[in-house]
C-alpha positions in Angstrom: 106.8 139.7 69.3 104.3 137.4 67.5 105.5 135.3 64.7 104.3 136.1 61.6 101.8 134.0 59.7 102.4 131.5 57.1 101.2 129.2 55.1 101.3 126.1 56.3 101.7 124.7 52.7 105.2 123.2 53.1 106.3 119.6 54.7 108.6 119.0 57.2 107.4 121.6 59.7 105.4 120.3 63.3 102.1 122.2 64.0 99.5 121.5 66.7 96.0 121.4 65.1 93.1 122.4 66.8 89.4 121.7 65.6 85.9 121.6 67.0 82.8 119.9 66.3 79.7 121.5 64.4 77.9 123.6 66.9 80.6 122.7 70.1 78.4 119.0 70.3 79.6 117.1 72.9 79.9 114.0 70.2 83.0 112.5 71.9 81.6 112.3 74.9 80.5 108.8 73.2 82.8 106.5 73.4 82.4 104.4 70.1 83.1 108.6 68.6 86.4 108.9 70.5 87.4 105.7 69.9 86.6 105.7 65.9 88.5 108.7 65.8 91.4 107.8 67.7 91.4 104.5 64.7 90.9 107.1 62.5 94.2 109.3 63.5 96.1 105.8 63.7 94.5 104.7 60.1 96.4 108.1 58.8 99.4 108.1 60.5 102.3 107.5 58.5 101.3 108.0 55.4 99.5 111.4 55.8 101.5 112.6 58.8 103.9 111.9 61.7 101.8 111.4 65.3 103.1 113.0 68.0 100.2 113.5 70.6 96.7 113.9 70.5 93.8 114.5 73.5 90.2 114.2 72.5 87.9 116.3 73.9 83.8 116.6 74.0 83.9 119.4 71.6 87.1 119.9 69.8 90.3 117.7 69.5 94.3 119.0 69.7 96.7 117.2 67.6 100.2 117.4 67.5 101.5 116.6 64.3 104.1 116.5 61.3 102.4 116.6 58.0 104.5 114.5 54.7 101.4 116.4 52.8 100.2 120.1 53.2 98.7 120.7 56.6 95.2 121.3 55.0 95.3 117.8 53.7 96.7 116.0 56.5 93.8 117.8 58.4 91.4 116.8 55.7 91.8 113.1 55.9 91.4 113.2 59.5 88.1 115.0 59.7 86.6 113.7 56.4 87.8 110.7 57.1 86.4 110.1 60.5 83.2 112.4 59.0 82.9 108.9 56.6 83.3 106.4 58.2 80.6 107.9 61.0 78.2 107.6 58.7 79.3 104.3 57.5 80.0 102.3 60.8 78.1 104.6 63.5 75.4 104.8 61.0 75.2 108.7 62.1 73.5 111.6 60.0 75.0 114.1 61.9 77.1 117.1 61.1 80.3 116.2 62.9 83.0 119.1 62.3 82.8 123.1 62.7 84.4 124.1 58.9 88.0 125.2 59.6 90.5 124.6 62.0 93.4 126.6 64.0 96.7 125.9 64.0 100.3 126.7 65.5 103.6 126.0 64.1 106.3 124.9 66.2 109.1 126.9 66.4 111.5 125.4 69.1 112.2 122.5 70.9 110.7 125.0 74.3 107.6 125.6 72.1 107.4 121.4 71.5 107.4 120.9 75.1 105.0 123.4 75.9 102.6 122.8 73.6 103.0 118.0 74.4 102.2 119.9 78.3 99.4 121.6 77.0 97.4 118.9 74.9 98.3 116.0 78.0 97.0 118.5 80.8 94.0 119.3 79.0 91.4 116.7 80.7 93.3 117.3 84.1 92.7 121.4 83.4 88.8 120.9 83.4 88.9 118.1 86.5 88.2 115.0 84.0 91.4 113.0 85.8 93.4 113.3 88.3 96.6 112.6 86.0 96.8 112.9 82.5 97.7 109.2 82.3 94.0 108.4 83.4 92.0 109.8 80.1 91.7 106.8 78.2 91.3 109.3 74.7 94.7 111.1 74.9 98.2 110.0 73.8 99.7 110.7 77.6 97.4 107.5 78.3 99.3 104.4 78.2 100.1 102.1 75.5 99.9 104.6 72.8 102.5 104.6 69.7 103.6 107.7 69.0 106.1 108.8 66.3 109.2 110.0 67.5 110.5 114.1 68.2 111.6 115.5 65.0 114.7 116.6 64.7 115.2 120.2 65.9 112.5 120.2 68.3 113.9 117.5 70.7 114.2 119.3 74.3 117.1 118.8 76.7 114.6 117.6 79.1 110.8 118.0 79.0 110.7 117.1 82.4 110.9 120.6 83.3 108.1 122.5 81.4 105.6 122.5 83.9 103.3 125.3 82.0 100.5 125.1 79.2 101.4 127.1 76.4 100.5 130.6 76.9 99.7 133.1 74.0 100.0 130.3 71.3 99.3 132.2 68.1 96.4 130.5 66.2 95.9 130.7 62.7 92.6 129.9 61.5 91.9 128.3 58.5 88.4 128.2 57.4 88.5 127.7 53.5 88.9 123.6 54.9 86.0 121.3 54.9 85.6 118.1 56.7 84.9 116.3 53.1 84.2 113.0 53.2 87.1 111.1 52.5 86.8 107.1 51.9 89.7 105.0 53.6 92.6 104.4 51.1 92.8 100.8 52.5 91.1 98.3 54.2 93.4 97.9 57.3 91.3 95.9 59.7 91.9 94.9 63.3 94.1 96.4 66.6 96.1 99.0 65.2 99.8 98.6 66.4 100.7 100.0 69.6 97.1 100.7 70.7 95.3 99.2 73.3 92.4 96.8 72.4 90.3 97.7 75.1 90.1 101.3 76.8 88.6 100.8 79.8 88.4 103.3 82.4 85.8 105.3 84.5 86.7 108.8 83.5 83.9 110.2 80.9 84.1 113.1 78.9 82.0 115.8 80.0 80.9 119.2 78.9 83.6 121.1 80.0 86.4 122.5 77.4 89.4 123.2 77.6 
């Protein structure tokens, strides 16, 4: 039986967020995009949200996350955010974000483990990698800090979910706009626990997953 909806108003829960860009442009198959918004995700972290795992597709990006604000907000600073400072530092007039998003709350520490399987295996689904450890713009890529399995959803063993996460029920969520939202703080340089360099010969192409 499908869960019913909610709103996803209230703190404390662990949804995965799904969004796509304006029109399905492939504008993370740049790499100054993906890695602008992978600073952009890591400039947020903490004070909008708990991190859990992330993959950043051509067209759309999953996020695994724990909002400390309402899940339209946390969502909000991460596509108006990175919607700003596009225009700032990649000096881009583009529309960046389809209006909306879809998301999933967690319900188990089974549903956790499915859905970490499902964003990692994502670039490997559509023959991007090999491994999910070789897409430089993903969390399962190494040298990533991530914030830790909240309490209640932490598996036995994730080792054993070996399947994406079938019949997820999306809710969509189109009353929220990628505003543009101005950094809150001037943090400059490496962000902790991320690589200063991704280097690697995987690209993002057109395929979606």
């Amino acid at each position: 039986m499908k869960p019913a909806k909610e709103h996803a108003t209230n703190t404390g829960h662990t949804y995965m967020v799904t969004s796509t860009t304006w029109n399905r442009c492939g504008h993370f198959r740049n790499e100054p995009w993906a890695h602008l918004l992978i600073d952009t995700l890591y400039h947020y972290r903490g004070s909008a949200y708990l991190l859990h795992e992330f993959v950043i597709m051509s067209d759309h990006i999953h996020v695994l996350l724990t909002p400390k604000t309402t899940l339209e907000r946390a969502v909000q600073f991460i596509k108006g955010g990175f919607s700003f400072r596009a225009k700032k530092e990649l000096r881009s007039n583009w529309e960046v974000w389809q209006k909306g998003f879809s998301d999933h709350r967690i319900r188990d520490a089974r549903d956790y483990a499915e859905h970490v399987q499902y964003i990692r295996q994502n670039p490997v689904s559509v023959r991007l990698c090999l491994s999910a450890e070789e897409f430089p713009y993903s969390s399962a890529h190494p040298g990533f800090e991530l914030d830790l399995v909240p309490q209640g959803l932490k598996p036995n063993s994730m080792d054993g979910s070996d399947g994406a996460a079938e019949a997820a029920p999306f809710q969509s969520r189109e009353r929220v706009t990628a505003q543009s939202i101005p950094l809150q703080n001037g943090k400059g340089g490496a962000l902790e626990g991320m690589p200063l360099q991704i280097k690697s010969n995987v690209s993002i192409s057109k395929k979606t997953a």
